[in-house]
N, C-alpha and C positions, 0 to 999 in steps of 0.2 A: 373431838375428832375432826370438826369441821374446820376449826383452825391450820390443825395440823396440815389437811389438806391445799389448803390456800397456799400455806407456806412455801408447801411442794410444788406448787404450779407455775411459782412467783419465776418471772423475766422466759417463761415459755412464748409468749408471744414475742419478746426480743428473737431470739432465734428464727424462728421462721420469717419475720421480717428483713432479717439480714440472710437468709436465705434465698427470698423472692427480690431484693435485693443484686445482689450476686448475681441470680438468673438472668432476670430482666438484663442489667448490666450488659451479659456475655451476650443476651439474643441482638441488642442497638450496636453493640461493636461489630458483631456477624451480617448485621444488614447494611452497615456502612461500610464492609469490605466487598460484599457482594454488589452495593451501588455502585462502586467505585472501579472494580473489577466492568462490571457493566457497560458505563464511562467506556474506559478505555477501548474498552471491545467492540464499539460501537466509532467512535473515532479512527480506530484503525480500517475500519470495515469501510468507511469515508472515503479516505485516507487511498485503499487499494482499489475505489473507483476513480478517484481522481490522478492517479499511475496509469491506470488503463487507458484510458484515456489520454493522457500524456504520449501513451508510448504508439497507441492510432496515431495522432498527429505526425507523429515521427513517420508514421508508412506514410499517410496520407501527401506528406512531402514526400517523401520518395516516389510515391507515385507521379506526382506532379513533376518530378524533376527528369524520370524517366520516360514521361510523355513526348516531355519538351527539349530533348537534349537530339544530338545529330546523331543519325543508325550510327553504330556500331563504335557509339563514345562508350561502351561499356558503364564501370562505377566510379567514374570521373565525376567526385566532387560527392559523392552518395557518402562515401567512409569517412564521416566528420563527427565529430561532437558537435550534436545540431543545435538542442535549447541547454542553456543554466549554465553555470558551473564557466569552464574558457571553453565556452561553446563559437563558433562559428557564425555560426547566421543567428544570432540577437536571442531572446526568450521567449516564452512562452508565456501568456496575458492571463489574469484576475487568478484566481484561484489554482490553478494549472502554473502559476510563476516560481514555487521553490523547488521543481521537478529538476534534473540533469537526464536529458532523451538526448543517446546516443546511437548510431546508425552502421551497421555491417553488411557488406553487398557483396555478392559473386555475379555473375554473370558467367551466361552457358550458351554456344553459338548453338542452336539448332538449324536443320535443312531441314526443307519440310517441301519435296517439290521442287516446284523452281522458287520457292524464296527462303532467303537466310534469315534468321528471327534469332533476337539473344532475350533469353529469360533469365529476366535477375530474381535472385533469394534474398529478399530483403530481413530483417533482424534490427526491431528497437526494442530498445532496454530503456526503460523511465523508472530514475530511482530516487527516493528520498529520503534523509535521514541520513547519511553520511555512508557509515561500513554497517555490512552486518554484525546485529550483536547487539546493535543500539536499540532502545525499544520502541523509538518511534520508526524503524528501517520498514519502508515497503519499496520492492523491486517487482516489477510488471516487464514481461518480452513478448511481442509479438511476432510472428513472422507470417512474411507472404510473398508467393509467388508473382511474379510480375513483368508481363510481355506488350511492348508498346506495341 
């Protein structure tokens, strides 16, 4: 009877090994999709500070340009393709360089008293990665009010 028994037990531990096998398997493919998912998610996360950032710069000149330009030149020279891409005024340095920051201005006369003041709506867009759709696309827009 003890034979018989042996007989019947015979390649049981094969199975279970190609069991724990198989598991283990699925658990290191499941942890390298989550790494990897991780990666990416963390790159973009970068990625959409360094747009933000791109797309200040873009006010930051517009403020600058708006300081410095003659009362009542309006958005003379503001609505350009400012950094990257056939941008206008040159690009934008180290890390912030494969950004395209482009620039939309209105201007609004106000009275206020006896003096005339124009408040410009300024609007940068800092975008990377070509169109959306693509998986590396981050688009960043600012806007801000602004009266010299």
């Amino acid at each position: 009877m003890m034979k018989l028994s042996a007989k019947l037990q015979r390649g049981f531990s094969l199975i279970t090994a190609i069991f724990l096998l198989v598991v283990l398997g699925t658990l290191g493919t499941m942890m390298v999709t989550f790494f990897v998912a991780q990666q990416q998610s963390s790159a973009l996360d970068v990625l959409g500070s360094r747009a933000y950032q791109a797309a200040r710069a873009g006010i930051e000149w517009a403020a600058y340009n708006v300081a410095n330009q003659a009362a009542g030149a309006g958005c003379t020279g503001i609505n350009t393709p400012l950094f990257g891409g056939a941008a206008v005024y040159g690009s934008l340095a180290g890390t912030l360089s494969p950004f395209t920051v482009s620039l939309t201005c209105s201007s609004v006369l106000a009275v206020e008293g006896a003096s005339t003041i124009y408040v410009y709506d300024i609007t940068s867009t800092a975008i990377y990665g070509g169109t959306p759709g693509n998986p590396d696309y981050v688009e960043r827009v600012l806007s801000a009010k602004l009266a010299p």
